[in-house]
C-alpha positions in Angstrom: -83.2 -23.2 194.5 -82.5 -25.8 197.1 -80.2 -24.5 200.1 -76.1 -25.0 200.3 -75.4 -28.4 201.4 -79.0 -29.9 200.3 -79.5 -33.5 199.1 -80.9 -33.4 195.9 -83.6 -35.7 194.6 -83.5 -39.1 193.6 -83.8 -40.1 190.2 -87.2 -41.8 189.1 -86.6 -45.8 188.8 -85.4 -46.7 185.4 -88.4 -48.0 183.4 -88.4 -51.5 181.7 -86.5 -51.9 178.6 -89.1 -54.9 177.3 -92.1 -56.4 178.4 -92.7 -60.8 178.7 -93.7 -61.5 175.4 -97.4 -62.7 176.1 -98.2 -66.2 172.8 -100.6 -65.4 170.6 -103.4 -68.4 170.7 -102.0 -69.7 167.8 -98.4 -70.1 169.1 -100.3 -71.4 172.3 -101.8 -74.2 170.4 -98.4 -74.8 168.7 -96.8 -75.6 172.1 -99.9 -77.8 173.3 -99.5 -79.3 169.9 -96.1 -80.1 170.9 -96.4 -81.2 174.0 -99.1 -83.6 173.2 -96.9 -85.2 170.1 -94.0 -85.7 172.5 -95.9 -87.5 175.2 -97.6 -89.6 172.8 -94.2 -90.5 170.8 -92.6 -91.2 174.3 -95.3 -93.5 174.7 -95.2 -95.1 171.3 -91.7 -95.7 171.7 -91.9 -98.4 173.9 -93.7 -100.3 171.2 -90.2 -100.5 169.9 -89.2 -101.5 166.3 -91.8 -99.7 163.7 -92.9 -96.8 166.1 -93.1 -93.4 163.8 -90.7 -90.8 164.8 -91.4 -86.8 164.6 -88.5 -85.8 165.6 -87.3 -84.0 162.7 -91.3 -82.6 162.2 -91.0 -81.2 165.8 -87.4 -79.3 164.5 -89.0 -78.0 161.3 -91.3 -77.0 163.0 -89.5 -74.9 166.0 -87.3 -73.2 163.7 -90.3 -72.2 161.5 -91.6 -70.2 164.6 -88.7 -68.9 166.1 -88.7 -67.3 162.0 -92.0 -65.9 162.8 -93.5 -68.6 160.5 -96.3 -69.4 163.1 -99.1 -70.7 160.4 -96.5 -72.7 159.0 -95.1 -74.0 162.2 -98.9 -75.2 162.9 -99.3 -76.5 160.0 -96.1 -79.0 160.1 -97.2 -79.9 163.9 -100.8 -81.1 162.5 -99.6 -83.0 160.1 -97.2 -84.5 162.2 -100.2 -85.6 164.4 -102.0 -87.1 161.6 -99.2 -88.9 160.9 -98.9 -90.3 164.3 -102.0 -91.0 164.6 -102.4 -93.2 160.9 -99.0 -95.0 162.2 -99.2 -95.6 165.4 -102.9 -97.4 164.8 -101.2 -99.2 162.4 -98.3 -100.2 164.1 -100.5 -101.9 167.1 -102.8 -103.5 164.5 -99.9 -105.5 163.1 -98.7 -106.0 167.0 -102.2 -107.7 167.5 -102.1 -109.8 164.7 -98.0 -110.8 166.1 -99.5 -111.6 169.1 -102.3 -113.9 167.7 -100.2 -115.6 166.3 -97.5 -116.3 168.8 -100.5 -117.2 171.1 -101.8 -119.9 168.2 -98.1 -120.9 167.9 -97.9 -121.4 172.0 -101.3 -123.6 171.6 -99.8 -125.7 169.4 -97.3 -127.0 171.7 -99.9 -127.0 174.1 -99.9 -124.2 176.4 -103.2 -122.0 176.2 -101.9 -118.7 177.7 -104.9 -116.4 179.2 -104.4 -113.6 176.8 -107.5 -113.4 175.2 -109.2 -110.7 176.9 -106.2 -108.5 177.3 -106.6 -108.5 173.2 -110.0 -108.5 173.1 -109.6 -105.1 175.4 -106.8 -103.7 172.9 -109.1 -104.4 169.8 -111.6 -102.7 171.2 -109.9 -99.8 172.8 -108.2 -99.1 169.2 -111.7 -98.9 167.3 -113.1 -96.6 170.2 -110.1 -94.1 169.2 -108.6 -95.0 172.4 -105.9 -94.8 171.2 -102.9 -94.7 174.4 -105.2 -97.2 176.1 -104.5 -99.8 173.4 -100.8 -99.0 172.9 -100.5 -99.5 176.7 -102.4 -103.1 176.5 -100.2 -103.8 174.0 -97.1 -103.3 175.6 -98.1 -105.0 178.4 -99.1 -108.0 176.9 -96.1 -108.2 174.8 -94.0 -108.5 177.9 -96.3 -111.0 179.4 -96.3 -113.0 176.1 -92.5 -113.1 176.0 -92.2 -113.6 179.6 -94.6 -116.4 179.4 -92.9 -118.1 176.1 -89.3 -117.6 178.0 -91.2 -119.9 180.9 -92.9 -122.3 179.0 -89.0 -123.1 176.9 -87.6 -123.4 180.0 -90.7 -126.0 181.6 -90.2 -128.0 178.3 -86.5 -128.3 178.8 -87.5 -129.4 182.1 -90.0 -132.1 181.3 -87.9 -133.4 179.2 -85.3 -134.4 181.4 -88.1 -135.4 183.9 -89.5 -137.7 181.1 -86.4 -139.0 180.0 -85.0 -140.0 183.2 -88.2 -141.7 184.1 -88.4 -143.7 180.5 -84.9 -145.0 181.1 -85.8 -146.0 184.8 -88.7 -147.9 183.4 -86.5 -149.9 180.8 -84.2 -150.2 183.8 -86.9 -151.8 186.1 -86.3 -149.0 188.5 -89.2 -148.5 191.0 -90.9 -145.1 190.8 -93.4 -145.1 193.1 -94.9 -141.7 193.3 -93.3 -140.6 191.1 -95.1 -141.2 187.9 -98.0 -139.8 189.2 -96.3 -136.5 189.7 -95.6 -136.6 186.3 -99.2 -137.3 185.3 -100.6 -134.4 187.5 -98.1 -131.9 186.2 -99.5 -132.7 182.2 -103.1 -132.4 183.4 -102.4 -129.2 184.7 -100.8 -128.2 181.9 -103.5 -129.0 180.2 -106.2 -126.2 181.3 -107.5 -123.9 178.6 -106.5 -120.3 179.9 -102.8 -120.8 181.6 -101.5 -117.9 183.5 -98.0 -117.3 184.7 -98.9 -118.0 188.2 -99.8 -121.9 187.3 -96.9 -122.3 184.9 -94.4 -121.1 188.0 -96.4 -123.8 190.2 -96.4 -126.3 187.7 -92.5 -125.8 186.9 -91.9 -126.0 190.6 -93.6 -129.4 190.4 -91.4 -130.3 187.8 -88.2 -129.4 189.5 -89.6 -131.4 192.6 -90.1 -134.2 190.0 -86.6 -134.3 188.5 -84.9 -133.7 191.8 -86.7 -136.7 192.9 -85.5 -139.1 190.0 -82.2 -137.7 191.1 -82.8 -139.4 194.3 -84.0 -142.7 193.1 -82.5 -143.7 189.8 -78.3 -143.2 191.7 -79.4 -145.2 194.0 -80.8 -148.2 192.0 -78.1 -148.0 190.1 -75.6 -148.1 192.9 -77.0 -151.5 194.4 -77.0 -153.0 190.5 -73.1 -152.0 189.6 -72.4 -153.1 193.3 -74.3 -156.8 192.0 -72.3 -156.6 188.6 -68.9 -156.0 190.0 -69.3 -159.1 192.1 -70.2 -161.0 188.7 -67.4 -159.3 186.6 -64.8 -159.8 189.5 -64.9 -163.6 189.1 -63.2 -163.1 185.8 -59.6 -163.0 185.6 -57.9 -159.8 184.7 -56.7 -161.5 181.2 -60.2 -162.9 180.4 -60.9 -161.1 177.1 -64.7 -162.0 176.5 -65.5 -160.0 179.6 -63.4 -157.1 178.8 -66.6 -155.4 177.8 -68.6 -156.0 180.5 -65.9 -154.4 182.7 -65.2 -151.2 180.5 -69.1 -150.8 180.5 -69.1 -151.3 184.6 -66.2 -148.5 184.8 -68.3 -146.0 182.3 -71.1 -146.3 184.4 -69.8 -145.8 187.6 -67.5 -143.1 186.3 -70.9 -141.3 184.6 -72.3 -142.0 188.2 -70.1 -140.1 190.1 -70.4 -137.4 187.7 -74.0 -137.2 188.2 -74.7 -138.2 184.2 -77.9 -139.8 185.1 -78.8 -140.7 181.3 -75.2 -141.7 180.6 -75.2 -144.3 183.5 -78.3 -145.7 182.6 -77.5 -146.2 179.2 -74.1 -147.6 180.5 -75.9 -149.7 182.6 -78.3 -150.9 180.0 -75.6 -152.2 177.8 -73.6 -153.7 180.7 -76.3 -155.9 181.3 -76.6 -157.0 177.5 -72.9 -157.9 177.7 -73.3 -159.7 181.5 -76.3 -161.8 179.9 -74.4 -162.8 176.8 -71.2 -163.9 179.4 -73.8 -166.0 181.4 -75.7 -167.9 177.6 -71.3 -168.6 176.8 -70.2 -169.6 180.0 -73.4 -171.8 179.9 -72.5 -173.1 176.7 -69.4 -173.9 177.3 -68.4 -174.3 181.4 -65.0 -174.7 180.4 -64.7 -171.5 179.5 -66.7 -170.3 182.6 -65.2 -168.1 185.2 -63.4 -169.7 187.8 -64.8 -170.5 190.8 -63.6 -170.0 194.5 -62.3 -173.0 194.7 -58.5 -171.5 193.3 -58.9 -169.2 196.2 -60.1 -171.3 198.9 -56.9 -172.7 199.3 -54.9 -169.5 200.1 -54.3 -168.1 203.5 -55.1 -164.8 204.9 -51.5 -163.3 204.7 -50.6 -164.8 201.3 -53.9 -162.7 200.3 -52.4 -160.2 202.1 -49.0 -160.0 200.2 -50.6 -160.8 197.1 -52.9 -157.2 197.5 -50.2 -155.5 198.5 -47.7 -156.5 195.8 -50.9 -155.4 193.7 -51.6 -151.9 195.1 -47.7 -151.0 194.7 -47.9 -151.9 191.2 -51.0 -149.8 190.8 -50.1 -146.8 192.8 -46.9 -146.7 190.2 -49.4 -146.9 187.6 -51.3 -144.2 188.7 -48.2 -142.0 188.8 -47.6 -141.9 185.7 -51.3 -140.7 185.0 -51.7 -136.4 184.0 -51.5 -135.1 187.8 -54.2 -132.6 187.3 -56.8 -135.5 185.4 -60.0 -136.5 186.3 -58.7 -140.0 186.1 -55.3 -139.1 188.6 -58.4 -137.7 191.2 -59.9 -140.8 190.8 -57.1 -143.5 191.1 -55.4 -141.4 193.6 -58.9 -142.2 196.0 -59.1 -145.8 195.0 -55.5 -146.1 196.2 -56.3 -144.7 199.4 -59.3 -146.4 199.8 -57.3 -149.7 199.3 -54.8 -149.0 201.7 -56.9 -148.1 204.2 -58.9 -151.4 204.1 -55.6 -153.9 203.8 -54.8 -151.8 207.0 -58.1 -152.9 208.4 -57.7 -156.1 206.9 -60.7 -156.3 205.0 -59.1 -158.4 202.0 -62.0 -159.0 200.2 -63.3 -155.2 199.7 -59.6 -154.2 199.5 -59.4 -157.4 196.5 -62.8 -155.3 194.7 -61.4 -151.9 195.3 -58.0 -152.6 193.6 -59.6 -154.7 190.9 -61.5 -151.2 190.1 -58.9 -149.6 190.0 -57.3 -152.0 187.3 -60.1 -151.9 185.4 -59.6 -147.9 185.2 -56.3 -147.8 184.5 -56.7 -150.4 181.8 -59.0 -147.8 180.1 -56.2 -145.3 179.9 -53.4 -145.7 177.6 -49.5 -145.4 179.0 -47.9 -142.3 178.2 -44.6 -142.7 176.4 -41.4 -141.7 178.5 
């Protein structure tokens, strides 16, 4: 017997209540089984609409082994393969077929995307069983396709307004220059069989050039012609109704002007000149009825020409108040009554006399609001 006062001996460490439960193969190959059907429907997925979904497969067949039903759970988990498999091949067969057409649709409006080996590639990658090799080509050509067909809508839009502007130039008589053989170069280009997104950026860069271009050169034209035609329309007296067009077209225009509405100035301008042609064939027709000439003027001093603008611009600038104080139009007057003021200041009579007789044209477009 141990001795008084002894320490006895420690207890033996307590042994393990279970052992790690060690997967039979078959559970082993469940789990790989799994794994591989998740990876491969993660991948799938991004196929979007149509891609097969296992998820309730993968559930069946969990619970079925956490019962003890391994077999069974093995059995659900192959056929969920197969089924993959037979869907997912399907799925990027009819992909393929979407995509041929699309890129036949594209060629019809003339743009020969260089697609044609990516789905070569995916065609062949899908009969060689390689099978996440051809859903991956897929995709990315998909993305490239809508990309591109985003692009190409957007060049069209472009060109259109490119070509418009420089058809309605032409009519006009405007001088291009250049510019019509920017426009030529950018449809050759276009033109090459296998387009890739690099050349459509370049070419839509080109185009942008283009238009920005025409929205130097067509203002300008038009600016020196309106200046021309206001001369022509201010001979006409303010009550001289057969040229009442010709000055509500001359106010459209330069209003549409202003407001950078390049294809509604042109027009504008188009029909101005119709009505400023027809004014000339009457007033040659008939010289009595012809605008006056300067000699009605010729005989009035500086300062009466003075008084008379100025009686004029305070009738105008009580016009103008009466106008909708946060209009367009009030913006508008409001400048063209400064503008007036400042040149009788400076007396310059004559460009105060066209800036005034503007600004009655404008107002005459506006009807009075009631009190």
């Amino acid at each position: 017997m141990p001795g008084a006062g002894s320490t006895p001996p420690s207890a033996p460490p307590p042994r393990a209540s279970h052992t790690a439960h060690v997967l039979s193969p078959e559970e082993d190959l469940n789990a790989a089984i799994s794994r591989d059907l998740r990876t491969k429907m993660e991948l799938v997925r991004e196929l979007g609409r149509g891609a097969p979904d296992l998820t309730n497969e993968l559930c069946q067949a969990a619970l079925s082994e956490a019962d003890g039903r391994i077999s069974e759970a093995l059995a659900i988990l192959r056929s969920a393969q197969s089924r993959l498999e037979t869907e997912s091949d399907e799925l990027v067969r009819r992909r393929l077929a979407e995509l041929g057409e699309r890129r036949v649709s594209l060629e019809r409006t003339g743009a020969r995307i260089a697609v044609g080996d990516d789905l070569r590639r995916a065609h062949e990658a899908l009969d060689a069983g390689e099978r996440d090799d051809a859903i991956r080509n897929v995709i990315d050509t998909e993305r490239r396709m809508a990309q591109f067909e985003s692009d190409w809508r957007g060049l069209q839009g472009l060109l259109a307004q490119v070509e418009g502007l420089r058809s309605e130039a032409s009519e006009l008589g405007i001088p291009l220059g250049e510019i019509t053989g920017e426009v030529e170069a950018i449809r050759d280009r276009l033109r090459e069989p296998n387009l890739t997104e690099e050349v459509l950026d370049a070419v839509a860069q080109d185009a942008a050039q283009t238009l920005m271009l025409l929205h130097e050169a067509i203002p300008s034209a038009l600016t020196e012609e309106l200046a021309r035609a206001e001369t022509t329309i201010d001979r006409y007296p303010d009550d001289h109704a057969p040229s009442a067009v010709a000055k509500r077209l001359h106010l459209e225009a330069t209003r549409h002007l202003k407001k950078g509405r390049l294809p509604e100035a042109v027009r504008s301008v188009q029909e101005l000149r119709r009505e400023l042609a027809e004014l000339e064939v009457a007033a040659a027709a008939s010289p009595a009825t012809s605008a006056p000439s300067a000699e009605a003027t010729a005989q009035e001093t500086e300062d009466e020409m003075l008084d008379r603008l100025l009686k004029k611009a305070r009738s105008l600038a009580s016009r103008v108040r009466t106008l909708p104080p946060d209009s367009d139009i009030a913006h508008d007057a409001a400048v063209q009554i400064r503008e007036a003021t400042d040149l009788l200041r400076a007396r310059q009579l004559k460009e105060a006399d066209l800036t005034l007789s503007r600004l009655m044209r404008m107002l005459a477009a506006v009807p009075t609001r009631s009190a």
